[in-house]
C-alpha positions in Angstrom: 48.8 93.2 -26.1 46.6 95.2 -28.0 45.8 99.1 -26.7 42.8 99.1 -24.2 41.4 102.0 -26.4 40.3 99.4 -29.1 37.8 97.9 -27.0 35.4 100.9 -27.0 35.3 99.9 -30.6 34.9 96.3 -30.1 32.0 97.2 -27.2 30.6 99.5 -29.7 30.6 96.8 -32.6 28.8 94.2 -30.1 26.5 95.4 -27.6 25.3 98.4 -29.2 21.9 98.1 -28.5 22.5 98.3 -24.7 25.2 100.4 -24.7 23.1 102.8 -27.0 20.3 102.9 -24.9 22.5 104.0 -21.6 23.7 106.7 -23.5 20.6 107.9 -24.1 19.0 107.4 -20.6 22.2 108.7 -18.4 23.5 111.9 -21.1 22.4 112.5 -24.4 25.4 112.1 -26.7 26.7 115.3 -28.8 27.9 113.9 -32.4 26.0 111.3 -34.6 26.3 109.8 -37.8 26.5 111.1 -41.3 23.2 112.8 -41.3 22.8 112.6 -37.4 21.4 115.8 -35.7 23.7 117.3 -33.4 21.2 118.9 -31.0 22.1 119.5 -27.7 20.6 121.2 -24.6 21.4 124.7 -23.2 23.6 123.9 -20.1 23.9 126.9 -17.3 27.2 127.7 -15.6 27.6 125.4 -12.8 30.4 127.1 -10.9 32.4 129.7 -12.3 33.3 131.4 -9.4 34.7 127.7 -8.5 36.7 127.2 -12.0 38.2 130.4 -11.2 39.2 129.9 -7.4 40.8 126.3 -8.9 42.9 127.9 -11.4 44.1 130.3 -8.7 44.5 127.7 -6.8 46.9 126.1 -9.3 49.2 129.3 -8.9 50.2 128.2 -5.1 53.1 126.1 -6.7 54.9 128.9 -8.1 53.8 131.5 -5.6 57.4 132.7 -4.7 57.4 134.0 -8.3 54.0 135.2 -8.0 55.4 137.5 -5.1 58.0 138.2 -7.3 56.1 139.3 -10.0 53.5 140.9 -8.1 56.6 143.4 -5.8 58.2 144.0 -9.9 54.9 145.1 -10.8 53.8 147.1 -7.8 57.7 148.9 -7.9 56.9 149.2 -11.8 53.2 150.7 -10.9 54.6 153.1 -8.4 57.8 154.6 -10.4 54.6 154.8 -13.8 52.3 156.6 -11.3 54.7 159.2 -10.2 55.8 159.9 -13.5 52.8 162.2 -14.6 53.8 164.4 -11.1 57.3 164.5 -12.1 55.9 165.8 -15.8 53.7 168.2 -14.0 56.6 170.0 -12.3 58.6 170.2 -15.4 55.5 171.8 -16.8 55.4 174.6 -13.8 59.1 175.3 -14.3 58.1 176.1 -18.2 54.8 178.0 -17.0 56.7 179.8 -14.7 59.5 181.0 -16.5 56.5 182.2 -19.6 54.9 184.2 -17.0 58.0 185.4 -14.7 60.1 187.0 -17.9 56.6 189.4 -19.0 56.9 190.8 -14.7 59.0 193.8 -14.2 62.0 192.7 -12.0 61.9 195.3 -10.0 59.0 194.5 -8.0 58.6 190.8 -6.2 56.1 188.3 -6.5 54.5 189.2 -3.4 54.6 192.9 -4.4 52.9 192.1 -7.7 50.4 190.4 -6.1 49.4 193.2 -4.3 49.7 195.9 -6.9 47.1 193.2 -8.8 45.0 192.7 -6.2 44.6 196.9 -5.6 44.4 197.3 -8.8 41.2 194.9 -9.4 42.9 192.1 -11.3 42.1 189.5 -8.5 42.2 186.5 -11.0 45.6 187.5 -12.3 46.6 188.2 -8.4 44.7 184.6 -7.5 47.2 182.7 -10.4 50.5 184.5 -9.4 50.0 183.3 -5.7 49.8 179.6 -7.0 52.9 179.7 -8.5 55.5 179.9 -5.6 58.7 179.5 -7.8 58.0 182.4 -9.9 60.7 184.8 -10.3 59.8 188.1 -11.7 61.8 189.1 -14.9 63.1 185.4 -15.0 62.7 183.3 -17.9 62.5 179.8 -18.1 65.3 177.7 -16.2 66.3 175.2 -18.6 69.3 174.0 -16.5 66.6 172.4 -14.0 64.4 171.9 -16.5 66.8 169.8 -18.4 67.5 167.5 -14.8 63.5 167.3 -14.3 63.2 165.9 -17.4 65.8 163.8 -16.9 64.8 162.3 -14.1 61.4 161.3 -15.9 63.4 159.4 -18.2 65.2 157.7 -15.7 61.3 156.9 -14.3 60.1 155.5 -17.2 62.6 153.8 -18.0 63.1 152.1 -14.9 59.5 151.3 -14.9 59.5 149.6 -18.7 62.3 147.6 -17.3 60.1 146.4 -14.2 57.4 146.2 -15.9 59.0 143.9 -18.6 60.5 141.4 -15.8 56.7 141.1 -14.3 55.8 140.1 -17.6 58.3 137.9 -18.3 57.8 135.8 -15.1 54.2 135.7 -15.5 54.7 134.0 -18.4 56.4 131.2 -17.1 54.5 131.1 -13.9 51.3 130.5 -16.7 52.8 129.0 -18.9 54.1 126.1 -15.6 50.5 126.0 -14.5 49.0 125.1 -18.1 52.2 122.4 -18.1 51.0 120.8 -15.0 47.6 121.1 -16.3 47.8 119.1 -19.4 49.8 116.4 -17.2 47.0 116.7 -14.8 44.5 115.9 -17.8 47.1 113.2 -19.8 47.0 111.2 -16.5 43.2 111.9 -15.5 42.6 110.5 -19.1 44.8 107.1 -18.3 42.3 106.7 -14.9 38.8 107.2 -16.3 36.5 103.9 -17.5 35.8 102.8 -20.3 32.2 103.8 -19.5 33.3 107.5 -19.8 34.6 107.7 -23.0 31.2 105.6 -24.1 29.4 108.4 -23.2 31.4 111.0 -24.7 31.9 112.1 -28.1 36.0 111.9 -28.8 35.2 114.9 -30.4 34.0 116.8 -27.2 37.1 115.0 -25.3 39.5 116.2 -27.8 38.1 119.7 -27.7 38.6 120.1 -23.9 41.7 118.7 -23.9 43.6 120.5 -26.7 40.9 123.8 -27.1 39.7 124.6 -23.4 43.5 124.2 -22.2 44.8 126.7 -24.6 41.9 129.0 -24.0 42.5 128.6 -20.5 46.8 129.3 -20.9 45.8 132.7 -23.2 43.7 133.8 -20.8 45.7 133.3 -18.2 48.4 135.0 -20.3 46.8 137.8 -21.1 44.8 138.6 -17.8 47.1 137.8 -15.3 50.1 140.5 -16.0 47.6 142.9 -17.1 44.9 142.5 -14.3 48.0 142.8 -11.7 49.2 145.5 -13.7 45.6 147.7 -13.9 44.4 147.1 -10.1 48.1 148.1 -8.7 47.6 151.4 -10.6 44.0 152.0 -9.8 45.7 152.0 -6.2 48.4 154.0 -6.9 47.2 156.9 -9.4 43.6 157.3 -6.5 46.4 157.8 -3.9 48.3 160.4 -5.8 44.8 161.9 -7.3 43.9 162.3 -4.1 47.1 164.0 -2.8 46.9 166.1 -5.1 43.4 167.7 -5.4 40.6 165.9 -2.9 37.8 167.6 -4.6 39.1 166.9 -8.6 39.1 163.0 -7.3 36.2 163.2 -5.9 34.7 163.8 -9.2 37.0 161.3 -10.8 35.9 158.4 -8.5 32.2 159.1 -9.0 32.8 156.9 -12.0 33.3 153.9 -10.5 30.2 152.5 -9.0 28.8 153.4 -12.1 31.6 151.9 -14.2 31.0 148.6 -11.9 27.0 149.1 -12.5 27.7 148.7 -16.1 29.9 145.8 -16.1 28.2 143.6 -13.7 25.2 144.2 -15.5 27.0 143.1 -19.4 28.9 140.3 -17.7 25.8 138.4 -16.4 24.3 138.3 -19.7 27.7 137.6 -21.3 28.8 134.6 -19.5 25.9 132.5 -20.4 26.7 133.2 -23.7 30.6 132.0 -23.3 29.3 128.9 -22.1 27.0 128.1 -24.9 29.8 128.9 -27.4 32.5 126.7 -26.2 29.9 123.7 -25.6 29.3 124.5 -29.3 32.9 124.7 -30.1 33.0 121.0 -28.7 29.6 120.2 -30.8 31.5 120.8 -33.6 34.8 119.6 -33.7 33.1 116.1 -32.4 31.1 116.5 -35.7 34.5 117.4 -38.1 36.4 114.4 -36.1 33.7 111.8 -36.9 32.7 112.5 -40.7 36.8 113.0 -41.2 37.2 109.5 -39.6 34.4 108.3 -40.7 34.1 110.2 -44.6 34.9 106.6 -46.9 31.6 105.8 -45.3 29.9 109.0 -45.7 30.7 108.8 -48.9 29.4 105.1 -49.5 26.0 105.9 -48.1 25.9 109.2 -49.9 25.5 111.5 -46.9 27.9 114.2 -48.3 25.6 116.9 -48.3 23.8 115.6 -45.0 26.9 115.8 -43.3 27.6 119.6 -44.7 24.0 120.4 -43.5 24.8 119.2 -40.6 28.1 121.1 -39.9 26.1 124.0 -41.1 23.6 123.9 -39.1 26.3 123.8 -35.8 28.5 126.0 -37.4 25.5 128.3 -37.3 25.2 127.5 -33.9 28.1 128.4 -32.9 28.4 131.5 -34.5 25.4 133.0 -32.6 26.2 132.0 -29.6 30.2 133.6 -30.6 29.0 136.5 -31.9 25.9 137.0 -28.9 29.4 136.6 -26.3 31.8 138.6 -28.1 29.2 141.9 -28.9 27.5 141.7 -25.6 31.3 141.8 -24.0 32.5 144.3 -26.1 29.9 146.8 -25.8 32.3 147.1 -22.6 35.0 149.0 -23.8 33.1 151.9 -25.2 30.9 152.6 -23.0 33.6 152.8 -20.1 35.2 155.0 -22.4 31.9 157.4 -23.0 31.9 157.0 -19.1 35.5 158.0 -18.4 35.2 161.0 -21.0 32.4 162.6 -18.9 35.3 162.5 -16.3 37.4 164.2 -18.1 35.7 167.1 -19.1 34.4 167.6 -15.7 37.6 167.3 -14.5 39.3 169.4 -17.0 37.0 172.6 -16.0 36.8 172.4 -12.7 41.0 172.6 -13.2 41.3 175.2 -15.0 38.9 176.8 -12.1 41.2 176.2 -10.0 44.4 177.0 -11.6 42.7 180.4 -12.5 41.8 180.9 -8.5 45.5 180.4 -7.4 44.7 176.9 -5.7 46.5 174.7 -7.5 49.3 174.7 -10.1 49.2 174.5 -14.0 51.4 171.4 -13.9 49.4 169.9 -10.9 46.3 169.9 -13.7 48.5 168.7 -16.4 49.3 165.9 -13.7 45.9 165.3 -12.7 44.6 164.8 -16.2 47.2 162.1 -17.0 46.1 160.2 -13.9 42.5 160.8 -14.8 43.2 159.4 -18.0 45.4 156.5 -16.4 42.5 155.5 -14.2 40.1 154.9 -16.4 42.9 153.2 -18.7 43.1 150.5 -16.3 39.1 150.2 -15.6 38.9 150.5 -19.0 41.3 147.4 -19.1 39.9 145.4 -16.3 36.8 145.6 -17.8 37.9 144.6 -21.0 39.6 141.3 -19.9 35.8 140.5 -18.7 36.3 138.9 -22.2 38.9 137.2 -21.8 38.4 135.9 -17.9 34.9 134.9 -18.6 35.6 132.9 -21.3 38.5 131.3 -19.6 36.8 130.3 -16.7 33.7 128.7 -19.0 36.9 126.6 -20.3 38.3 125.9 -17.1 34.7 124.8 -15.7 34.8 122.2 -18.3 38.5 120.9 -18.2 38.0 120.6 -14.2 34.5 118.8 -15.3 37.1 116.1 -16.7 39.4 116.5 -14.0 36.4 115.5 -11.6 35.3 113.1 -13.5 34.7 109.3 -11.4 37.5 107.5 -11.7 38.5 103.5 -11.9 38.1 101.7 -8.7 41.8 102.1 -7.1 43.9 99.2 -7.4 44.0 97.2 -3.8 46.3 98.3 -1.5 47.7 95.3 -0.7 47.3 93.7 -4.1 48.0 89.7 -4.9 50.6 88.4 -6.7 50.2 86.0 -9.7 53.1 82.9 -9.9 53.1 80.8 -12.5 50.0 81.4 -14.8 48.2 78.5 -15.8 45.5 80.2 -17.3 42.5 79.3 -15.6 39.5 81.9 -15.3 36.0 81.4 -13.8 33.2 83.5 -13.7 31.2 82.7 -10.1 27.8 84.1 -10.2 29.0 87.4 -12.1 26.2 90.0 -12.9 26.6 93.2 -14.4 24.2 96.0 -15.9 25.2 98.9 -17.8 22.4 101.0 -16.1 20.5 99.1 -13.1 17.2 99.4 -15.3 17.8 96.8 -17.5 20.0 93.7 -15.8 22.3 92.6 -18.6 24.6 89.4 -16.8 22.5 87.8 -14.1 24.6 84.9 -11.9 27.0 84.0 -14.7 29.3 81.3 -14.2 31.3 79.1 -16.2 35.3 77.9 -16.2 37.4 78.3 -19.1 40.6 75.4 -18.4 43.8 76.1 -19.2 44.7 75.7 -22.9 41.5 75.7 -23.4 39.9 78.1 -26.8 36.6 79.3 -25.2 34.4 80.4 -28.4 31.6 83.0 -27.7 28.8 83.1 -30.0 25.5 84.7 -29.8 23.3 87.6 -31.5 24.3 91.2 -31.6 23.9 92.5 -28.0 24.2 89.6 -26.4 26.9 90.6 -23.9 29.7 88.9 -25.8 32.6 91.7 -25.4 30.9 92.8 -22.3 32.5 89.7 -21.0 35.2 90.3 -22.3 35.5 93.4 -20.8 34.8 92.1 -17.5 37.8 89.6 -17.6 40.1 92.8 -18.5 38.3 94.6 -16.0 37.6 97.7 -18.3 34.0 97.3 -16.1 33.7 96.0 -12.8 31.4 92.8 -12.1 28.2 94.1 -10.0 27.7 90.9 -8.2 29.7 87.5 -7.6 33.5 87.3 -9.0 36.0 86.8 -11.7 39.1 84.5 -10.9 42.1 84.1 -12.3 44.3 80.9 -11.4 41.7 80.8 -8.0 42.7 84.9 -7.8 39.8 87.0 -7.5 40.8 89.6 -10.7 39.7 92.9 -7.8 42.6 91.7 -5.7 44.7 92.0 -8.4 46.4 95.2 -9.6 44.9 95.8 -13.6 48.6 96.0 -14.3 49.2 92.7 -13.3 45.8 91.6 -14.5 46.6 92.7 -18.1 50.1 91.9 -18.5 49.1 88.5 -18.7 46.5 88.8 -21.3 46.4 89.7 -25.2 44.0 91.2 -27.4 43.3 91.4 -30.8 40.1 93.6 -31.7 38.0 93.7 -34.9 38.9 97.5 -35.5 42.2 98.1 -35.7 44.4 100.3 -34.1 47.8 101.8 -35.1 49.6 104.3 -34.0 52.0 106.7 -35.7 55.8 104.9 -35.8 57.2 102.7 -37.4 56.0 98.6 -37.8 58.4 97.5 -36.3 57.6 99.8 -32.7 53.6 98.8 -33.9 54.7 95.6 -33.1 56.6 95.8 -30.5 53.9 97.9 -28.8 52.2 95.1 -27.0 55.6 93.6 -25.2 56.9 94.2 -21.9 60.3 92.7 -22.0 62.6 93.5 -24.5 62.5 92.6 -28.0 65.2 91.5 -30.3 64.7 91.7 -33.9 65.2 88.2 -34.4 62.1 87.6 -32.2 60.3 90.5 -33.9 60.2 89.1 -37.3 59.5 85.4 -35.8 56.3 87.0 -34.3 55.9 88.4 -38.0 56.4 85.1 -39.9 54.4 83.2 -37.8 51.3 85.8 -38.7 52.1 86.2 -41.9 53.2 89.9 -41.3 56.8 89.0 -42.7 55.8 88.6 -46.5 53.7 92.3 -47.3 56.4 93.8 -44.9 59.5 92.7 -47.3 57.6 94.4 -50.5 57.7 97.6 -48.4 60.6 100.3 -49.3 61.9 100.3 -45.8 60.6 97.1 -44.5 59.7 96.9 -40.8 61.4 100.8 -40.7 58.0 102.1 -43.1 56.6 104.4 -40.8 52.4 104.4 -40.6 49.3 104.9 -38.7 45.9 103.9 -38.3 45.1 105.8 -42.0 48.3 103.7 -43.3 52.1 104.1 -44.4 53.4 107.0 -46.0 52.7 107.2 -48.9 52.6 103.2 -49.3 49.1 101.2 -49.7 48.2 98.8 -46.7 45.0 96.6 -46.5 43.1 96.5 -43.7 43.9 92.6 -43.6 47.5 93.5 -43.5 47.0 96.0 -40.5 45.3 93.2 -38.6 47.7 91.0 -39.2 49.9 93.4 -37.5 47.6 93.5 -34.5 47.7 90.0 -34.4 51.6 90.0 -34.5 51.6 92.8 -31.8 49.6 90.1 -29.5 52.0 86.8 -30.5 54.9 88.9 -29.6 53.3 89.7 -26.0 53.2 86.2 -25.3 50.4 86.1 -23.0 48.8 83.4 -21.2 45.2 84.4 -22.2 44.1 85.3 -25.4 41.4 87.3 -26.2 40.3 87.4 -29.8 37.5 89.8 -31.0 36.0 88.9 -34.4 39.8 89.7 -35.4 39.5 87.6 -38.7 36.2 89.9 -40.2 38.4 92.3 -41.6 40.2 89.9 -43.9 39.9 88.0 -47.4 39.2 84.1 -47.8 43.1 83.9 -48.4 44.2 86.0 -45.9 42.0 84.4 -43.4 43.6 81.0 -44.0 47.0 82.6 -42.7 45.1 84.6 -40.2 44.1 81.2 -38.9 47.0 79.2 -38.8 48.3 81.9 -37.2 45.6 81.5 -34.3 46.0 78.1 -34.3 49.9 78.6 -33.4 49.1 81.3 -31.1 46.6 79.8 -29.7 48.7 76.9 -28.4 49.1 76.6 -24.4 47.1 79.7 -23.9 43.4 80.2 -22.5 41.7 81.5 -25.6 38.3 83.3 -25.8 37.3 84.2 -29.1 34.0 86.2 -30.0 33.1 85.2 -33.8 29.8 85.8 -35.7 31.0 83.5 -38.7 30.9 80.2 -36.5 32.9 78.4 -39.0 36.0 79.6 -37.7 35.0 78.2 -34.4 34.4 74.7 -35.3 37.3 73.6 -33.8 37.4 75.7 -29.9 37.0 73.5 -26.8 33.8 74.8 -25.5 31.0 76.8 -27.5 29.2 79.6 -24.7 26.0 80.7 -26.8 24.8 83.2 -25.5 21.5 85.8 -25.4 20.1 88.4 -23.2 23.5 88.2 -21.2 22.9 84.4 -20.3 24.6 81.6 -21.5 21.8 79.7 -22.8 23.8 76.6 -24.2 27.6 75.3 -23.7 29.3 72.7 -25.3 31.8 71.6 -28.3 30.3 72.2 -31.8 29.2 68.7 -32.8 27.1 68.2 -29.2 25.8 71.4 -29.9 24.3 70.8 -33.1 23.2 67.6 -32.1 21.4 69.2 -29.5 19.2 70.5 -32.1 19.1 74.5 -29.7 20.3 78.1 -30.1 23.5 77.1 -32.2 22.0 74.6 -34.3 19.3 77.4 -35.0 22.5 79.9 -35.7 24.7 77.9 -37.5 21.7 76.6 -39.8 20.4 80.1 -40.8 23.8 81.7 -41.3 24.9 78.8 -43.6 21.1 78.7 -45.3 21.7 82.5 -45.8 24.9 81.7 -47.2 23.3 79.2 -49.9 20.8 82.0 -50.7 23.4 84.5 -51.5 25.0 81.6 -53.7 22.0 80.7 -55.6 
């Protein structure tokens, strides 16, 4: 079996018309051809608030080591906070000791006091009274100095090490979520319709999956440890500000409503402007994918330099809407900081006020400076990561857009079971539509007999594939039913459905491994080699493979092997090996012989012909004279089958394949003369 994923390129290739015009009507499509404009339209944050909450949400799982971290960074925040105290007494044992050795010793503290006080010097007199361990005629103690320094080592260092273990687990608590989330994403991707990646630029799918997802993880990363971090000692240096002076934090604290003024008032016209740029981000790497995928035919058509406009002209795009996110957020940063700086000044003279009036200590400033400066370090912080968390959540919003996104019908419950396939498929009174404005398959029906090659013929948009599709159940029929050996294909699991079917798609599709594993791709039994390179003989894989340095070990991809030319008739005559191998009891064959030569197509051919032997085979061809031979002819236009029958009755019949057959060979004449 062939990878569901081709058939968006077979759908592509053969309804386009319809399909095009659904895109248009349900979402305008980001991405275009060579010279295609890119336009798209400004989208407003749906819920960011929501996003956020989500990703939260996503932290339950690991929410013992959340606690963890959170009590290692709240013992870490505490033993930082008390740290500047600590300093602060070591600073009034060195103040006091520089003031106590210039006092005579003869006289105590008290009694200098008063001999200040009566003789006038009531500052001086104020000062000594709010230094309680002075000593007069005693220098500095550097025995206890030496042990209160010490034990601020001890502190700190005891709250790096805390501090470090928060971080560490916060790391693997993110790093776990974004795990789950790409697994989340992997497996959402495996659920969603065809009909959703139709309407979506692989670009823009690409980008959410691989670019939002590690915006979201550095975010995360770089918020979460800090944000903990910064609000636990906001909490812990306003209680020990306001132990230690009421009035000084008072003044400190004015700075906060206005601090959260300012950044509410930045982050509302910042967000918009995340949201625009990582919509652009998606604009554009959907326009590199397609002209990098696309560039031989860019380069046919000569669209080189429409293409480059084109980039440009996103690019551009997308470095306003960049630059109008990242200036508008980081205006943040210094204009907390002019903020918190008023603070300090005010707080720095109304200290040394109060120092020089005896009611509070020299160190007991020093300390209350250092928190001063510590509290708006983590506002400073917080506000800050108003960068980082807003443009996280704007990718969040979209990755949890995909996660939302409606799904495949679920398989049935109670599903039935298939026993031995015959083959057999009818289509009862089947209608479908890809938007309900314009009815594509109106009360279709027909039976295609076991063994029997079903050719489907009929002018671009016709609804060929779409039928297709219907039979693999890629879309779901709207009206009536599909069977398969009398089963109706909903009761069915699409497991079950598709194990029994092969494909083989006018685009081809390799992935990157070896041909052998290409091959053996569409198999769900065990393959020996010996059965490999049967499958390859018969399809005329064998031969090209054998003039390959490492034979059916060359490694290659859709672009090809390494460093070894293949044809694109060779890499669908590995597709069509990949589907003989699967052994399937219906065989579904889109246009798979237009990629190949007159010579190639001879093998190709007697390949189908082997292939197609004992199977149900529905092939969709445009050059009907590799049809001439199927059991039944369905011709078909506007989604109808308009005639049916075996290629001699129908050119008898003088109708819609007479009328194709005639002009496609009298164009071919033309071409000759």
């Amino acid at each position: 079996m062939s990878d569901p994923n081709d058939v968006t390129a077979g759908e592509r290739a053969d309804d386009s018309e319809l399909q095009a015009q659904a895109k248009v009507e349900e979402r305008p499509r980001p991405g275009g051809g060579p010279a295609g404009g890119l336009a798209m339209p400004t989208e407003k944050p749906k819920d960011l608030l929501g996003a956020a909450r989500r990703i939260v949400g996503a932290l339950r799982t690991d929410r013992i080591w959340v606690l963890v971290a959170v009590l290692l960074g709240v013992v870490g925040t505490v033993l930082t906070v008390i740290g500047p105290k600590m300093l602060g007494n070591a600073t009034n044992i060195i103040f006091d000791g520089l003031v106590g050795r210039e006092l005579d010793p003869q006289m105590t503290r008290e009694e200098w006091i008063d001999a200040l006080r009566a003789s006038g010097e009531h500052t001086r007199a104020d000062t000594l009274e709010g230094m309680p361990n002075l000593v007069p005629g005693q220098g500095v103690d550097f025995d206890r100095l030496a042990a209160s320094l010490g034990i601020v080592v001890v502190v700190y260092a005891c709250a790096f090490l805390f501090t470090w273990l928060q971080g560490r687990i916060t790391t693997t608590v993110v790093q776990q979520v974004v795990f789950r989330l790409r697994e989340q994403v992997e497996t959402k991707l495996n659920r969603l319709p065809l009909r959703y990646f139709d309407r979506q630029a692989r670009g823009e799918v690409l980008s959410r999956v691989t670019n939002d997802i590690d915006n979201i993880a550095q975010s995360l990363q770089q918020t979460l440890s800090q944000l903990i971090t910064s609000v636990l000692t906001v909490v812990g240096v306003v209680a020990m500000m306001l132990w230690i002076s009421w009035q000084l934090a008072l003044v400190a604290l004015v700075t906060i409503p206005l601090s959260a003024v300012v950044v509410g008032q930045i982050a509302k016209r910042s967000q918009p402007e995340f949201v625009e740029q990582w919509k652009r981000t998606g604009t554009v790497n959907s326009h590199v994918e397609e002209m990098y995928t696309g560039h031989d035919l860019v380069r046919v058509f000569g669209h080189e330099q429409a293409a480059v406009d084109t980039f440009q002209e996103e690019n551009e795009r997308l470095y306003r809407a960049s630059f109008r996110a990242q200036f508008i957020t980081g205006t943040i940063q210094p204009v907390m900081g002019w903020i918190a700086n008023l603070g300090y000044v005010a707080i720095a003279v109304l200290g040394a006020l109060r120092v020089a009036s005896g009611t509070m200590s020299l160190g007991d400033v020093q300390a209350f400076v250092q928190y001063s400066r510590q509290f708006s370090q983590p506002i400073t912080q917080i506000a800050s990561l108003m960068n980082l968390m807003q443009s996280g959540a704007a990718s969040a919003e979209r990755v949890f857009d995909l996660l939302d996104a409606d799904e495949e019908d679920a398989d049935p419950r109670a599903p039935e079971t298939l026993g031995p396939v015959s083959g057999r498929v009818a289509f009862e009174d089947v209608s479908f539509s890809y938007t309900p404005e314009r009815p594509l398959i109106e009360d279709l029906s027909f039976v295609a007999e076991p063994g029997q090659t079903i050719a489907i013929v009929g002018p671009t948009g016709a609804g060929k594939t779409t039928l297709v599709n219907l039979i693999m159940r890629f879309y779901e029929v709207q009206g009536g039913r599909i069977t398969f050996d009398g089963t109706d294909t909903r009761h069915l699991t699409r497991g079950e459905l598709r194990s029994n079917i092969g494909m083989v798609l006018q685009d081809t599709w390799l992935f990157g491994g070896t041909i052998a594993e290409n091959i053996r791709y569409g198999s769900h039994r065990e393959v020996n080699d010996a059965d490999l390179v049967a499958a390859a003989e018969a399809t005329g894989v064998d031969p090209f493979v054998r003039t390959l340095p490492d034979g059916y070990e060359t490694r290659m991809d859709d672009e090809g092997t390494d460093g070894t030319a293949v044809s694109a008739g060779e890499k669908q005559l590995l597709t069509i090996a990949r589907a003989f191998l699967a052994d399937p009891a219906i065989l579904i064959l889109d246009e798979a012989t237009s990629s190949v030569d007159t010579r190639t197509e001879v093998l190709v051919q007697d390949a189908m012909n082997a292939l197609r032997k004992g199977r149900t085979s529905f092939v969709i061809a445009h050059r009907l004279s590799t049809i001439r031979d199927a059991d039944v002819i369905l011709v078909m236009e506007s989604g109808a089958i308009v005639e049916q029958g075996n290629h001699a009755d129908l050119l008898a019949a003088g109708g819609a394949y007479a009328r194709l057959y005639q002009a496609q060979f009298a164009a071919a004449a033309a071409e000759v003369e």
